[in-house]
C-alpha positions in Angstrom: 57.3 -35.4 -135.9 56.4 -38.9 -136.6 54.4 -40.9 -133.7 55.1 -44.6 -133.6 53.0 -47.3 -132.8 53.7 -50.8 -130.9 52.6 -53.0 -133.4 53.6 -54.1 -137.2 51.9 -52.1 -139.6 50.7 -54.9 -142.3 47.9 -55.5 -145.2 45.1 -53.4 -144.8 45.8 -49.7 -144.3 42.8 -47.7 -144.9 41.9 -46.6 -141.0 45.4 -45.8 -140.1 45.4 -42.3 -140.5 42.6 -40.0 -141.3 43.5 -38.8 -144.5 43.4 -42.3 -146.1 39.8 -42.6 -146.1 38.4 -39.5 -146.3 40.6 -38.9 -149.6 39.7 -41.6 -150.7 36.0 -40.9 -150.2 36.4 -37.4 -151.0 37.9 -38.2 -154.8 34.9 -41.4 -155.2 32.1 -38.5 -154.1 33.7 -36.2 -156.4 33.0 -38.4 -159.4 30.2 -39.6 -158.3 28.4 -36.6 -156.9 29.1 -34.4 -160.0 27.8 -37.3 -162.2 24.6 -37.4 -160.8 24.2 -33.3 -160.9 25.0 -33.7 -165.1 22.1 -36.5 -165.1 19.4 -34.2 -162.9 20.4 -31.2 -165.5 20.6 -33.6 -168.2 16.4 -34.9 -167.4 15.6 -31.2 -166.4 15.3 -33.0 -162.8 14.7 -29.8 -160.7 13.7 -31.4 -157.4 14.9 -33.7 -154.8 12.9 -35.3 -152.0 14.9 -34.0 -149.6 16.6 -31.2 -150.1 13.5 -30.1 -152.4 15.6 -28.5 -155.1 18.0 -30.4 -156.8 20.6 -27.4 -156.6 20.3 -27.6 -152.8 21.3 -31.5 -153.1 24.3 -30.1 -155.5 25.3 -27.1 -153.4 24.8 -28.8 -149.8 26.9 -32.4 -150.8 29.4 -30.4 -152.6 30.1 -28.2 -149.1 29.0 -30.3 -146.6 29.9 -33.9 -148.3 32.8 -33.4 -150.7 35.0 -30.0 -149.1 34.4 -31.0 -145.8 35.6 -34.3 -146.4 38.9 -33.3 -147.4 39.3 -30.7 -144.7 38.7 -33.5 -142.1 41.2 -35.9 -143.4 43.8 -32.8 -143.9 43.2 -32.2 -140.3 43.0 -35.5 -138.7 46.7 -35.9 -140.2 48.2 -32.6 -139.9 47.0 -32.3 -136.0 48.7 -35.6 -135.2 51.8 -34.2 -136.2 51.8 -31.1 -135.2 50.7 -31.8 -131.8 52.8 -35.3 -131.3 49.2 -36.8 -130.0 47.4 -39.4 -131.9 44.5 -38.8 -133.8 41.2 -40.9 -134.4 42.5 -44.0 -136.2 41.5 -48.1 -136.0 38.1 -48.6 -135.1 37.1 -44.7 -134.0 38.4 -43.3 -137.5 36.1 -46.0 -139.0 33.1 -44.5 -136.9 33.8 -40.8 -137.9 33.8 -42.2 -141.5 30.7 -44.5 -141.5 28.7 -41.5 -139.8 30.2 -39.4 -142.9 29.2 -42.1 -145.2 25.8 -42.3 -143.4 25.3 -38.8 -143.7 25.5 -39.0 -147.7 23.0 -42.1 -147.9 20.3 -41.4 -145.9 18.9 -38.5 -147.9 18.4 -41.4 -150.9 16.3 -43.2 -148.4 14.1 -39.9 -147.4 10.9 -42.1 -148.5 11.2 -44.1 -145.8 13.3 -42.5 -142.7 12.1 -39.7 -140.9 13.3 -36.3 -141.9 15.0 -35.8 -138.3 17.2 -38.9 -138.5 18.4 -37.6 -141.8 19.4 -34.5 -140.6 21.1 -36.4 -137.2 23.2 -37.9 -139.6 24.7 -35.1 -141.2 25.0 -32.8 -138.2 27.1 -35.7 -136.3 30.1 -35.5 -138.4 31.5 -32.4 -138.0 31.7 -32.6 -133.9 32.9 -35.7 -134.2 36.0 -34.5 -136.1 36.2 -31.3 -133.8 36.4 -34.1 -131.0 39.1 -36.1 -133.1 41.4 -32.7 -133.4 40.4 -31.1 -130.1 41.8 -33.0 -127.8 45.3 -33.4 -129.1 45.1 -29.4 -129.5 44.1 -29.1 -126.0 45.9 -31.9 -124.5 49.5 -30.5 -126.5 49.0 -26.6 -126.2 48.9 -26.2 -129.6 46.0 -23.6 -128.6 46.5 -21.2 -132.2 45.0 -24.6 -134.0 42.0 -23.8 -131.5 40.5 -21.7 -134.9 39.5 -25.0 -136.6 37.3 -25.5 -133.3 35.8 -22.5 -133.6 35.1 -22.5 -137.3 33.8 -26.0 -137.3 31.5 -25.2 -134.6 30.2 -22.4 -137.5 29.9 -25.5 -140.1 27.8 -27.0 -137.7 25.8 -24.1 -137.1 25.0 -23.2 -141.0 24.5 -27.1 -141.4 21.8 -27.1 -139.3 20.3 -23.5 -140.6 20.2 -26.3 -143.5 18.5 -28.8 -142.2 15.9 -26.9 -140.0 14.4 -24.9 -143.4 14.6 -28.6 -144.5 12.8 -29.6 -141.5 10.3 -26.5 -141.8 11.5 -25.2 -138.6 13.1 -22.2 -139.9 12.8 -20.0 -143.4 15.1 -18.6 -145.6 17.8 -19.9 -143.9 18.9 -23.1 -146.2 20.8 -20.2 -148.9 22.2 -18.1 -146.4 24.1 -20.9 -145.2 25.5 -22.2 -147.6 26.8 -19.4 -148.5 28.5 -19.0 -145.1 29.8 -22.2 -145.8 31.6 -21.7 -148.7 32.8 -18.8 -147.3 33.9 -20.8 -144.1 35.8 -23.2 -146.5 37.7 -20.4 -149.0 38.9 -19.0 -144.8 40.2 -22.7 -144.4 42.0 -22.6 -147.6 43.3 -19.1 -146.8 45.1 -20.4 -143.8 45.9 -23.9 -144.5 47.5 -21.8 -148.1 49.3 -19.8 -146.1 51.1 -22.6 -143.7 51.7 -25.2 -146.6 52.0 -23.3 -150.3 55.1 -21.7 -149.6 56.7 -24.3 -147.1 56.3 -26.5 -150.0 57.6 -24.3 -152.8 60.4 -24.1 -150.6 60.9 -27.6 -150.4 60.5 -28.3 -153.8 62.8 -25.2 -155.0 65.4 -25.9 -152.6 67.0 -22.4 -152.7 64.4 -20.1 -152.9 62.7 -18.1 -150.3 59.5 -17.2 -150.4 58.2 -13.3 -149.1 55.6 -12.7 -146.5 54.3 -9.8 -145.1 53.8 -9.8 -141.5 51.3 -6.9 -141.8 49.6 -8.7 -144.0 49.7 -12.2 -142.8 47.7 -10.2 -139.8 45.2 -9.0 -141.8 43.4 -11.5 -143.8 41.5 -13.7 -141.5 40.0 -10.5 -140.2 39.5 -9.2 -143.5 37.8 -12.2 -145.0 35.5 -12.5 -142.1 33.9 -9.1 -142.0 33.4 -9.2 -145.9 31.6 -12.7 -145.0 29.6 -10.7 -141.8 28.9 -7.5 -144.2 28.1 -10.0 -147.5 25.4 -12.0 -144.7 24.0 -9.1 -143.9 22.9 -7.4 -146.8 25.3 -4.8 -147.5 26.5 -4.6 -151.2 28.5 -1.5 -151.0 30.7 -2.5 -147.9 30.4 -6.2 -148.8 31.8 -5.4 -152.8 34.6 -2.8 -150.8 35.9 -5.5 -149.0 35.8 -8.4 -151.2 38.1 -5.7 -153.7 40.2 -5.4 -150.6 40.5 -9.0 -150.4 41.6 -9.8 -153.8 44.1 -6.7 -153.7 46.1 -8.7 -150.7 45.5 -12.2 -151.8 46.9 -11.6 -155.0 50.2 -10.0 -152.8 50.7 -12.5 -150.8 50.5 -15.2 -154.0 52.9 -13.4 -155.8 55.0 -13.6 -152.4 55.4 -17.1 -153.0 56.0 -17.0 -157.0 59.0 -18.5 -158.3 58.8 -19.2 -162.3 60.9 -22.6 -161.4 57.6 -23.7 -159.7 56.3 -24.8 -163.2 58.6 -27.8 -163.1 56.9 -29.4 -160.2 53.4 -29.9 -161.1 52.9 -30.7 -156.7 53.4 -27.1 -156.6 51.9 -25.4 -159.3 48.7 -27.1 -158.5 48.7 -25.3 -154.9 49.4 -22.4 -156.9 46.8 -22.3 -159.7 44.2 -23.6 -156.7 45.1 -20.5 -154.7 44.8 -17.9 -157.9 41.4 -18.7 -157.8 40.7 -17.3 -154.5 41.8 -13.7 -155.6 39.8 -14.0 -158.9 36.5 -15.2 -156.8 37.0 -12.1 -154.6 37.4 -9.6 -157.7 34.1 -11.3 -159.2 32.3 -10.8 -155.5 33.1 -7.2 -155.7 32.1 -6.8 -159.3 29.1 -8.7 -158.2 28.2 -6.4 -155.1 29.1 -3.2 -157.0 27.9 -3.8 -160.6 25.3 -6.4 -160.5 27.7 -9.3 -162.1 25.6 -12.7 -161.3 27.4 -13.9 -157.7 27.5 -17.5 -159.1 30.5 -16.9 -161.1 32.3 -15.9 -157.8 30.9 -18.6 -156.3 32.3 -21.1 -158.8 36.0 -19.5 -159.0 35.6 -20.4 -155.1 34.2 -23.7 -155.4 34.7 -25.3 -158.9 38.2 -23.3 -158.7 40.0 -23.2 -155.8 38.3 -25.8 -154.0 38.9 -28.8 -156.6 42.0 -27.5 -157.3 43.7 -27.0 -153.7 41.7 -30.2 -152.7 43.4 -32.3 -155.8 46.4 -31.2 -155.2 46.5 -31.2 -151.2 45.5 -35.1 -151.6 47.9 -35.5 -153.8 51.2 -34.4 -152.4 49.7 -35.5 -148.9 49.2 -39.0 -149.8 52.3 -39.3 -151.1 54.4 -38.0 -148.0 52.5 -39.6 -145.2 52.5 -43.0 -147.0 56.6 -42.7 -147.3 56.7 -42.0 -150.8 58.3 -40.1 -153.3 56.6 -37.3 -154.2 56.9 -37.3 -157.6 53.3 -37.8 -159.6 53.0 -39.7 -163.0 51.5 -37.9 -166.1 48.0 -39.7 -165.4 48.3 -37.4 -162.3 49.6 -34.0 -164.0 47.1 -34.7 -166.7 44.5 -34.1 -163.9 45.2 -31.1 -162.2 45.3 -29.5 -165.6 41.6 -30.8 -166.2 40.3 -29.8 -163.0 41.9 -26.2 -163.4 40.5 -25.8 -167.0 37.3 -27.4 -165.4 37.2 -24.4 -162.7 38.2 -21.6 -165.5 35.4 -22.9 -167.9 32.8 -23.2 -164.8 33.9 -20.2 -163.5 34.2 -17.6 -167.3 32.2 -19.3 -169.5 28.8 -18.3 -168.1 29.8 -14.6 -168.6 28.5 -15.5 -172.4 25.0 -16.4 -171.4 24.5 -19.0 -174.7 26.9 -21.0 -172.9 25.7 -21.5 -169.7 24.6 -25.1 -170.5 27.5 -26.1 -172.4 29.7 -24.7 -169.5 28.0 -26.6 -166.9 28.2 -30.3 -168.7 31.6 -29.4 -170.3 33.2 -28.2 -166.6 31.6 -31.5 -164.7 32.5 -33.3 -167.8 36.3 -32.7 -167.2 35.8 -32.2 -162.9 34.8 -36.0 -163.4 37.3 -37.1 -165.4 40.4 -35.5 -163.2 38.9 -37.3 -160.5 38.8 -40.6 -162.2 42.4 -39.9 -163.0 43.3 -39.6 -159.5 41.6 -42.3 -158.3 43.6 -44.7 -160.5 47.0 -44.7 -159.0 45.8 -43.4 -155.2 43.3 -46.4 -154.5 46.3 -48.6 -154.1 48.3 -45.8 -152.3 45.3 -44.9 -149.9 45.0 -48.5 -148.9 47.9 -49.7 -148.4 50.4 -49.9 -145.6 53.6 -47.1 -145.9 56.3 -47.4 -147.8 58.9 -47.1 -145.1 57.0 -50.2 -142.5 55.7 -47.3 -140.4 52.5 -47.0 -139.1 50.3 -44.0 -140.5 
């Protein structure tokens, strides 16, 4: 349902809607984020004043910055119209964004702010977005969407496990959570997946009808969060069972939604190759819990994978239909989602030959970079400018 608003929608567009900035952001921090990870690898650059390893700055601003980025402008959009109540936009949206922004900078500054402020920063962004979805859920009825609530408020909670190791409040808690956040983000993906993958096949198909299971639709957010409570707590044999278990009925619902016409629309394919990854991360967690295959590779289906995959490709077709325009991409576009999917397999496989490693790290950012570059060419303009159709949004 489309909200209107009392006034003429001219010139500058960018705070009208949350996904315009935060996509916009997310596809900038992509490039730029990953390029400064190949430089620290490239000088051997192990440490970061910070976040004290360099891998912690990679893995935290890759979770917390980049994924959670996209996740906020998704939801700052969808909620509006699914609960007919307007979202942050104007002057708050620019708030939730500069505290974002913020969040990103201050850790380059760590010489010469205090540690807490730092960590202030970061932690404000996530309540601030539950605030910005919350109360249209609330306010609407639209209590089922009351799950994003709750798993934001566990973002918030591994965020600052993060920051208080960071801090020296707490120990060993910085991996464990991000690893919960990752985990937090492939649930996201599972049920965002499940709502928009096969409404949009359909769309784009016209008559085909994709299969669900209602049995199964019931099961996965229970089974992917006690694989993420057994695989915190320590328990390999349980934890590689149920990550098995949860590749067996990801993979059944994808093929649920399979149509070989799909391959003519590269909108949907995207969504589809993004969402293969999940099963494929789940196999390599079980291998990794029940034969001792290095968890990074699942890690990387997840997050190289199905993250910049589904998050390309959700920007994409969501850019396009809340701006009022058609939603057809041009071959700069196509060109990269096929780079960031060969940039997840290559991130994800490669490693398996240990010689490679190296070569698989510069050659996957190398490419991640580059579809993100591609993006950013023709959805700068999109992003800020006003809709097609004089609306505003």
């Amino acid at each position: 349902m489309q909200i209107q608003e009392p006034r003429d929608p001219k010139g500058f567009a960018l705070f009208n809607l949350g996904f315009r900035p935060f996509f916009l952001l997310s596809a900038v921090s992509g490039f730029v984020l990953m390029l400064i990870w190949l430089i620290m690898l490239a000088r051997g650059q192990s440490t970061h004043n910070y976040y004290q390893l360099s891998q912690y700055w990679h893995g935290h601003e890759m979770l917390f910055g980049y994924a959670v980025a996209v996740i906020a402008g998704f939801l700052l959009t969808a909620v509006r119209n699914w609960t007919s109540v307007q979202t942050p936009f104007g002057a708050q949206l620019a708030f939730i964004t500069a505290v974002w922004l913020l969040g990103r900078l201050f850790p380059l500054f760590s010489d010469v702010l205090p540690g807490l402020l730092i960590a202030l920063a970061d932690l404000a962004f996530l309540p601030l977005v539950a605030l910005g979805i919350g109360i249209p859920i609330i306010r609407s009825g639209n209590y089922r969407n009351l799950i994003f609530l709750a798993i934001f408020a566990v973002m918030t909670l591994a965020n600052l496990l993060v920051h208080l190791q960071l801090l020296g409040y707490t120990d060993n808690t910085l991996t464990t959570s991000l690893q919960m956040e990752l985990a937090l983000i492939v649930i996201v993906m599972i049920i965002m997946g499940g709502r928009v993958i096969p409404f949009f096949t359909e769309r784009a198909l016209g008559n085909f009808q994709t299969r669900k299971y209602a049995w199964l639709e019931r099961l996965m957010i229970p089974l992917a969060a006690a694989w993420l409570v057994c695989d915190l707590a320590g328990w390999s044999l349980a934890t590689g069972i149920l990550a098995a278990a949860n590749a067996l009925v990801q993979g059944i619902r994808l093929s649920g939604w399979f149509h070989q016409r799909m391959f003519r629309t590269p909108l949907i394919w995207v969504l589809h190759v993004a969402y293969l990854f999940i099963p494929l991360g789940f196999a390599l967690a079980a291998l990794s819990a029940l034969s001792g295959v290095s968890i990074y590779l699942s890690t990387h289906a997840f997050a190289a994978g199905a993250i910049g995959s589904m998050t390309l490709g959700m920007m994409a077709r969501v850019s396009l239909g809340h701006t009022a325009r058609p939603l057809k991409v041009s071959k700069l576009v196509v060109s990269a989602f096929v780079l960031i999917g060969i940039a997840g397999l290559i991130r994800t496989l490669l490693p398996l030959v240990p010689d490679l490693y190296v070569m698989a790290l510069h050659i996957s950012g190398a490419l991640w970079m580059a579809a993100w570059l591609l993006f950013l060419i023709p959805y700068t303009p999109i992003l800020l400018r006003p809709r097609m159709d004089g609306q505003f949004g």
